[in-house]
Each structure stands twice: as C-alpha cells, then as structure tokens.
N, C-alpha and C positions, 0 to 999 in steps of 0.2 A: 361488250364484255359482260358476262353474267359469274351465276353461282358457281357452273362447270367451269368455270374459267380459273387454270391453277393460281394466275395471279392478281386472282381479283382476292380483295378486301373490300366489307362493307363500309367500313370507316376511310378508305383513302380519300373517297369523293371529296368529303367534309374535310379531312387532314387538308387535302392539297386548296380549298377556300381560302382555310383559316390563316395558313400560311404565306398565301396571295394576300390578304388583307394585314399580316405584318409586316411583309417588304413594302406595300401601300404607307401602312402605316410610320413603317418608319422613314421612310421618303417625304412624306409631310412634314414629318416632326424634325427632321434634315435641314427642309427647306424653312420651315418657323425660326428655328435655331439660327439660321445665316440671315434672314430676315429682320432678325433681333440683333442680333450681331453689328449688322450695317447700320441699323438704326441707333444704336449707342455711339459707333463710330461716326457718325454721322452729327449725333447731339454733339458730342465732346470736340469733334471741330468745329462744330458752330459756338459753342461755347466761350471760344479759342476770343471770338470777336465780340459774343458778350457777356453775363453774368455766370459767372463759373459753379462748380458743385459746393466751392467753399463758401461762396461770394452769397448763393441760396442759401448755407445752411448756419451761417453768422446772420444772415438777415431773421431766420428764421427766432434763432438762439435769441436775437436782440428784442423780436417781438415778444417771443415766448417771458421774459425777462420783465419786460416793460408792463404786461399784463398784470405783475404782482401789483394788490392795493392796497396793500397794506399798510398803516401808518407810520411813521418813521418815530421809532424810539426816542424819546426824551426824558430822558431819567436825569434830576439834581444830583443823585449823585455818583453820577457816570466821571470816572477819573481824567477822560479828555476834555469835555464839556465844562469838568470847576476848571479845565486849566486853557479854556477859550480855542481848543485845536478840534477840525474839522480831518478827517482824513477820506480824500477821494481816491480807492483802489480798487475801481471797478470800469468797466467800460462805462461810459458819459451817454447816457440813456435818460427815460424821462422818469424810472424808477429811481435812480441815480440822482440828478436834478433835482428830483422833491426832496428828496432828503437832505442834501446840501441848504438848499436853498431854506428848509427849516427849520436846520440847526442854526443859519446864518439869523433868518428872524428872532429866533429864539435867544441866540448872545447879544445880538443886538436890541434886543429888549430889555433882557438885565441889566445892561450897561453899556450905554450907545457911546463910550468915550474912553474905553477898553478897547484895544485891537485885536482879531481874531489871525491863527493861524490854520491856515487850508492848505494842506499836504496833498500834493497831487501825484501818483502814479499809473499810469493808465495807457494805454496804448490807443488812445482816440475813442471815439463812439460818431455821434449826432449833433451835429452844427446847431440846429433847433435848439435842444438841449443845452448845449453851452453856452449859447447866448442866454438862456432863461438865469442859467448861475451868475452869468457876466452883469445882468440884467439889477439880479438883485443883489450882488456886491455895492453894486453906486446906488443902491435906491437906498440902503440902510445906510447911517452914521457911523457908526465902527468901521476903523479900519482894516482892511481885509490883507493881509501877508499872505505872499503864496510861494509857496516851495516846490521845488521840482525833484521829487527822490526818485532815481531809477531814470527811469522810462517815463517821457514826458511827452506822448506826440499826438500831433493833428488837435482835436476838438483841448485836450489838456494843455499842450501848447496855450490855445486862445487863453483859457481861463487863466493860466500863470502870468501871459504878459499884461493881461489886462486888472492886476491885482491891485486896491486904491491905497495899500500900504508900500510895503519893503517886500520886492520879486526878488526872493533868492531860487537857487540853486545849488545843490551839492555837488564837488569836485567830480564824483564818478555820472551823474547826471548825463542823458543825452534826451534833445527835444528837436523834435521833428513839425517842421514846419508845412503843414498840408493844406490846401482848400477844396479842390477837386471841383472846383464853379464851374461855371458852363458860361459865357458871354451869349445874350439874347441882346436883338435890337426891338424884343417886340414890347409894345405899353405897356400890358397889367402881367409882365412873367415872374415868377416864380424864381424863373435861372437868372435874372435881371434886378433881381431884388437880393437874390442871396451873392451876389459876384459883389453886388456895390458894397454889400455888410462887410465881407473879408475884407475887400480891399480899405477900408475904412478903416475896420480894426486894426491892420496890421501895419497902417500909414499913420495911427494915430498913436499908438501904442507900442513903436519901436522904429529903426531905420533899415529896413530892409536893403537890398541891393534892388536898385532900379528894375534890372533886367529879369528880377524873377516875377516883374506882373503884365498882364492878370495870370494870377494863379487858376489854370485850367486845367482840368480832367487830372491827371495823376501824378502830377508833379509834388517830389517829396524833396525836402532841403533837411537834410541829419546834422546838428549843432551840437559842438561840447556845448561845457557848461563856460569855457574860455569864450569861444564862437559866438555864443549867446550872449554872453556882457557885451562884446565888440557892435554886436546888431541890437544894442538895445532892448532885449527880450526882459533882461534880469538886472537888476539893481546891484546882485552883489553875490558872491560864491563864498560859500561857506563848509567848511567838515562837516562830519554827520554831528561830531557831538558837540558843534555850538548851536543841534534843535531848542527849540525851547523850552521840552518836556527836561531834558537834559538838567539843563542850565537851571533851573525851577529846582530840579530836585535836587541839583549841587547848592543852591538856596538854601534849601529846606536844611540841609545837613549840616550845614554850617552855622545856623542857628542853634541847633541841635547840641552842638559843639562848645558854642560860646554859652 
C-alpha cells in the first residue's frame, strides 16, 4: 500500500498502534480492577474470622486518643471538684485513667475522710486501664461511690462494682458484663494473668451465676439496673435526681430560704 494507493492515509498506520494499545490498555486495567475486586472480597471474608474494618479503626481511634499528654485539669475552683464528683464519659483508655485517677489523688488529698462520687457512662475501653482506676480507688482513703448513668459496660462495668463506698445505679441504667479472656495453661501468659484478674474481680465484687465462667472471647451478659442489685454489681438504684449534685443544691437553697 503506498501514496497511489486511494485508500491509503499516512496517519492510519499509527491510528490503528494507538488504538491496539487502548484495547491493550484497557484489558489490563479490566484485569487490575477484578484483581482488586477479589482481593477486597477476599480480605472482608477473612475479616469475617478476624479483626474487622471497625474492630482496626476503634483500635486505631483508641490509640490515636491515648497519645494525648496532656495534663489533667485541676482547677479549685471547678464546680464538680468543690463538690467531690468525678465524671467518667469517655471510653476507659489510658488518657481516660490518668485523669480519674488524678482527680481521685487529688480529693483524696484535701480530704481523705470525705467520699467521692464517680459517675460512670461509657461503653467499655481497656482492662489495663481500669484496673489502674480500680487500683487507685483502694490505694487512697476516701470513699469512692460509683454510679452507673446510661450505658455502663465492659471495662465501666468493673470500675462500678468494684466502688469502696455506695455502687448505685439509676433506674434507666444498663451494664454489660464483659471480659473477653482467653484461658492459657502456659506459666509466664499474659492471657493467664488477665483471665485470673476478671475472674477474681467479679467473684469478689459481686455473685455472678456460676455458669457464666470463665468469661472467654465475647461473651456479653446485658443487666437492668434491677438485674444488677439481684447479682450483686450495685448496692442500691436510685432516680436521676437523688445524684448528689442535686440533692447539694436542693441544700444550698434551702439554706437560702431559711
């Protein structure tokens, strides 16, 4: 085929490359795309058996979280602190933990014969961590009151039954009883030291039902705040408005008054 030739063009040559090299092209990028395709599908059912997209990106949040280092506010004259209340409404982390643990030094320094109130709402965190709160409840003198407002579960849970004053709970209150241990027969484990903690706490610090131990992998127990007196978790159920902040300020006004 040349110049004489009616149907020749100088550009087809190169037209009909460029063209072979986008049907190429897009035959690759066909085959990338189902490539990827499978491989997502592929993570998300292995996922299925273990650490999910949510399960990576709360781990993530919780580290991210825990990184703050900043110092925990202690101000005199912070209105919850003249009135001895702690309020834990956050996931039970180790940024979390510090700052509990020193407001708790902190009232218990002013007035180690004064009881404290710890307001717990939270939807669990880190065993670690709550044991460090549970930790320093019994190491100071002041009595530690713990209340369960809302949403009381897993790691929140521990810290409420384990309170060395008066464990209430308010009527709409639910606490969720979780450990998620692991049973190890081996000497220096990890999974073997933290199964014995739970099981310890929650055999010392209230009456469970036999048959829910050992508390392994994902086992969750949902308790009113009825439920919870019956098992020992709470000392006593209470309305929202016989809190203390309340009842202090119904105080206050009555003085006021007379």
């Amino acid at each position: 085929m040349g110049e004489g030739d009616s149907n020749y063009h100088p550009l087809r040559g190169p037209a009909l490359w460029i063209a072979g090299a986008i049907v190429v092209g897009v035959a690759v990028a066909s085959v990338s795309m189902f490539s990827i395709t499978m491989a997502v599908i592929g993570f998300l059912r292995s996922s299925q058996e273990g650490p999910t997209l949510s399960d990576l990106h709360s781990e993530f949040a919780d580290q991210s979280i825990d990184a703050g280092f900043e110092e925990p506010q202690l101000l005199a004259d912070d209105p919850l602190l003249a009135r001895r209340i702690i309020v834990l409404g956050h996931d039970v982390n180790a940024r979390t933990a510090k700052d509990v643990i020193a407001r708790l030094l902190y009232l218990d320094g002013v007035d180690s014969d004064e009881p404290i109130d710890l307001y717990i709402t939270t939807l669990g965190g880190w065993g670690d961590n709550a044991f460090s709160i549970i930790d320093a409840m019994h190491m100071i003198e002041s009595p530690v009151n713990t209340w369960a407002v809302g949403a009381c579960y897993s790691s929140g849970a521990m810290i409420l039954t384990a309170g060395t004053g008066r464990r209430h709970a308010t009527s709409n209150a639910i606490i969720m009883v979780h450990a998620n241990s692991i049973e190890s027969d081996e000497k220096f484990s990890m999974d073997a030291l933290d199964a014995q903690r739970y099981r310890e706490l929650w055999r010392d610090y209230a009456q469970l039902p036999e048959e829910w131990f050992p508390m392994t992998f994902d086992e969750e127990y949902y308790l009113s705040a009825e439920q919870a007196l019956g098992y020992g978790l709470i000392d006593e159920i209470v309305p929202a408005q016989a809190a203390p902040l309340v009842e202090q300020e119904a105080a206050a006004s009555k003085e006021v008054e007379e």
